[in-house]
N, C-alpha and C positions, 0 to 999 in steps of 0.2 A: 339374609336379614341382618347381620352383623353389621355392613356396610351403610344399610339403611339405618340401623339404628344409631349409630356414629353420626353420621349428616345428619339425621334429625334431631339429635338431642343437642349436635355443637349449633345447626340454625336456631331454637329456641333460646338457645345463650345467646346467640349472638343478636338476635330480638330482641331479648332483654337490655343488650348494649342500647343498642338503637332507641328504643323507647326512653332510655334514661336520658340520652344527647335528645331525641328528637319529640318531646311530650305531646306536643299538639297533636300530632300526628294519630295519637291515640283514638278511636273509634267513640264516637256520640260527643267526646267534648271536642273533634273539631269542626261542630257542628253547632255546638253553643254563639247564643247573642254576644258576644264583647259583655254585658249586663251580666249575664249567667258566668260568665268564663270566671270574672271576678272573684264570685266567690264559691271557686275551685279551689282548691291546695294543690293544682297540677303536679307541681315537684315532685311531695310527699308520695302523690299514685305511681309518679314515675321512677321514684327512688322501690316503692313497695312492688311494683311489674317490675323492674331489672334482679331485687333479689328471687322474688316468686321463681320468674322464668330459669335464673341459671338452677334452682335447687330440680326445678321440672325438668330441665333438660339434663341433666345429671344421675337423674331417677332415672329418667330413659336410658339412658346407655349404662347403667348399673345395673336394673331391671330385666332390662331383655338380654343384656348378655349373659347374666348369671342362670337365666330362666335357660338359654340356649346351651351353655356349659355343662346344665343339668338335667339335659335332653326336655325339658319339657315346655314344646313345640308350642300347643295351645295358650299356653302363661307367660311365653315371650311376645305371642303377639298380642295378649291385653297387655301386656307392661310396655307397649310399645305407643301407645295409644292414651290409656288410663291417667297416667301422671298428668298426661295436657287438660283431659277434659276436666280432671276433679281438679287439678291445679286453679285453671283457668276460673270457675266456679270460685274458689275460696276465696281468689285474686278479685273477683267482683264484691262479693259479698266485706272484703275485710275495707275497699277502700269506697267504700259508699260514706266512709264517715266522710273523708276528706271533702267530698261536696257538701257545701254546705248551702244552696239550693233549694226551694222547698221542692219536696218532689212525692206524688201521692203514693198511697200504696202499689197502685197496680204497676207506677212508674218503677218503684224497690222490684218486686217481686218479678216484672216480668223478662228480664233477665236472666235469674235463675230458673224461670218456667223453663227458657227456653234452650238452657243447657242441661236439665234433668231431663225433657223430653228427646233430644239429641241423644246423649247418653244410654236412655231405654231405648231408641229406635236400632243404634249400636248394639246395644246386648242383645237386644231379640237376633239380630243378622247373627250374632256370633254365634248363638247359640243353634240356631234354624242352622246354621253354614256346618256345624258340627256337627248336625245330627247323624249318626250312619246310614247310610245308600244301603236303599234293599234291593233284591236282585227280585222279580216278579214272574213267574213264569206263565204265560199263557198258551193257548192253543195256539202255534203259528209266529207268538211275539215272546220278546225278551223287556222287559221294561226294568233301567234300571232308576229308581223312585229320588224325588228329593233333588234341591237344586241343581239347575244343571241337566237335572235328569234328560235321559231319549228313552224311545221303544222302538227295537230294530226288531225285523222280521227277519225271521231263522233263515229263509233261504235267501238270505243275503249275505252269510258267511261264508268267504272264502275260506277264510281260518283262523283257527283256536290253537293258542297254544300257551304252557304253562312256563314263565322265565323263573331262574334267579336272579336276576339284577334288569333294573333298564337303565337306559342311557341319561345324560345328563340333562336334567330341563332347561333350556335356553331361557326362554321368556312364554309370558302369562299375555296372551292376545283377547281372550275373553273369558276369566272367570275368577276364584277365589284364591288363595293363599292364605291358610290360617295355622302357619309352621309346617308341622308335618303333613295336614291335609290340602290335597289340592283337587281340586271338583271345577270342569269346563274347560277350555279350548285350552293348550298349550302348543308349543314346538320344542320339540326332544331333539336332539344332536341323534344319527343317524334315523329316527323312524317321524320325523321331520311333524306336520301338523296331526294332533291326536287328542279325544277326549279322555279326558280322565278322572278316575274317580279313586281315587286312590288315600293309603293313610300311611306312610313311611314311617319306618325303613322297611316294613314288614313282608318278608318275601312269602311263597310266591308269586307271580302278577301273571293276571290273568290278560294275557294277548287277543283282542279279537281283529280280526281285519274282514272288513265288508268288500262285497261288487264292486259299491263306488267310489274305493278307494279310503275310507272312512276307514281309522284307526281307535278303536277304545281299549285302555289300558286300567283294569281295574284289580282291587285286593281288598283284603279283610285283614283287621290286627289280630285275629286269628288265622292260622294257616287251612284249618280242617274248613273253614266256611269257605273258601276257597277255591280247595281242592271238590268241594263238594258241589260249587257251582259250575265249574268246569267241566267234572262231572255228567253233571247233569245235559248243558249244553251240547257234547259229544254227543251221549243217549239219541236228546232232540234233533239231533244233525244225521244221529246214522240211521234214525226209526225214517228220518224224513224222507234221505235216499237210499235206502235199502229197507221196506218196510217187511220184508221176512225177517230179517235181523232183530229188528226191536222184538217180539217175544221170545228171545233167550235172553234179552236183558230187564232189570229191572223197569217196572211200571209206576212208571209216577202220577196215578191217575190223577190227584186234587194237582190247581195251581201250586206252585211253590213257592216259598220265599224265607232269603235267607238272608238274616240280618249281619250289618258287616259292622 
């Protein structure tokens, strides 16, 4: 994220250049009549988007990397994000003087509709993408809850096993990245294509590997939720193939589930 956040923040400075040499180019005025352009103050918007942008892109790479410095993963990827949408926002609202155009109210306002609603359609994912994976236990299924989520059937584990460490994540092929959480399809350096549902650094990691070759690698930022889904998992595995065995261990008669 450190790298991403670098390019992102020196791109938005350097937009900023851009739009100062190049005004026209600006979005709705170059689309104006020759009649309407007239009475623009192009310059002024263009002088006020090159200071805007570099102060935004400067927030960016100040932001996230301090937020990343200070381990906290969630707050670097708003600060990664944040600065452009509210920047961007201000940027409209502050150079609406410079047109001086008649323009009616929904022409003002729908603008700003349409970066507030932007903005909340963002928070909601970020927050939805946050929320902790629950682990669901049914008769026969595993379901684990919330984006991303699957439900594997118990006899489809080859095996369970509980790591300290996994391997390094290559790349994100289909799903989120929100700092330390990562939820949907990835590729790990040696355990190659694998779901994941995971919240780092936080070991243990719960290893499963199915029939079909199907990898899920999940954990809790607590260690005891865990160990207790693993746990559980085992139980379900050895009641399944050895059903004398399951009562000398404990019975989990309700569904279960355990928040991570």
């Amino acid at each position: 994220m450190e790298l991403v956040s670098i390019f992102m923040g020196l791109f938005i400075i350097g937009l900023g250049f851009f739009i100062k040499k190049y005004p026209n180019t600006l979005a709705g005025y170059n689309t104006m009549s020759y009649r309407e352009f007239k009475k623009v103050d192009i310059k002024s918007i263009a002088s006020t988007y090159k200071k805007g942008l570099i102060i935004i892109g400067i927030a960016t790479i100040i932001g996230t990397l301090s937020f990343l410095w200070l381990k906290l993963y969630i707050a670097a990827t708003i600060a990664l994000i944040a600065p452009l949408i509210i920047g961007v926002l201000v940027l409209i609202l502050i150079t609406q003087k410079y047109n001086h155009n008649k323009q009616s109210k929904f022409e003002r306002v729908l603008p700003v509709v349409i970066i507030v609603g932007i903005s909340i359609a963002i928070t909601t994912l970020f927050i939805y993408s946050a929320r902790p994976t629950r682990v669901e236990f049914s008769d026969g299924s595993i379901t684990f809850t919330g984006q991303y989520g699957i439900t594997i059937q118990t006899d489809q584990i080859e095996k369970v096993e509980l790591l300290d460490n996994i391997p390094y994540v290559k790349v994100r092929t289909n799903g989120i990245g929100l700092g330390n959480i990562l939820k949907g399809h990835f590729i790990l350096n040696e355990f190659g294509k694998c779901h994941l549902f995971l919240r780092l650094p936080n070991p243990p990691f719960l290893y499963i590997e199915l029939s079909s070759g199907k990898t899920i690698l999940f954990n809790s930022t607590d260690s005891t939720y865990t160990n207790e889904v693993y746990k559980h998992i085992m139980f379900t595995a050895i009641t399944q193939l050895h059903p004398s065995r399951g009562s000398s261990l404990r019975d989990p008669s309700e569904p279960t589930s355990f928040s991570l």
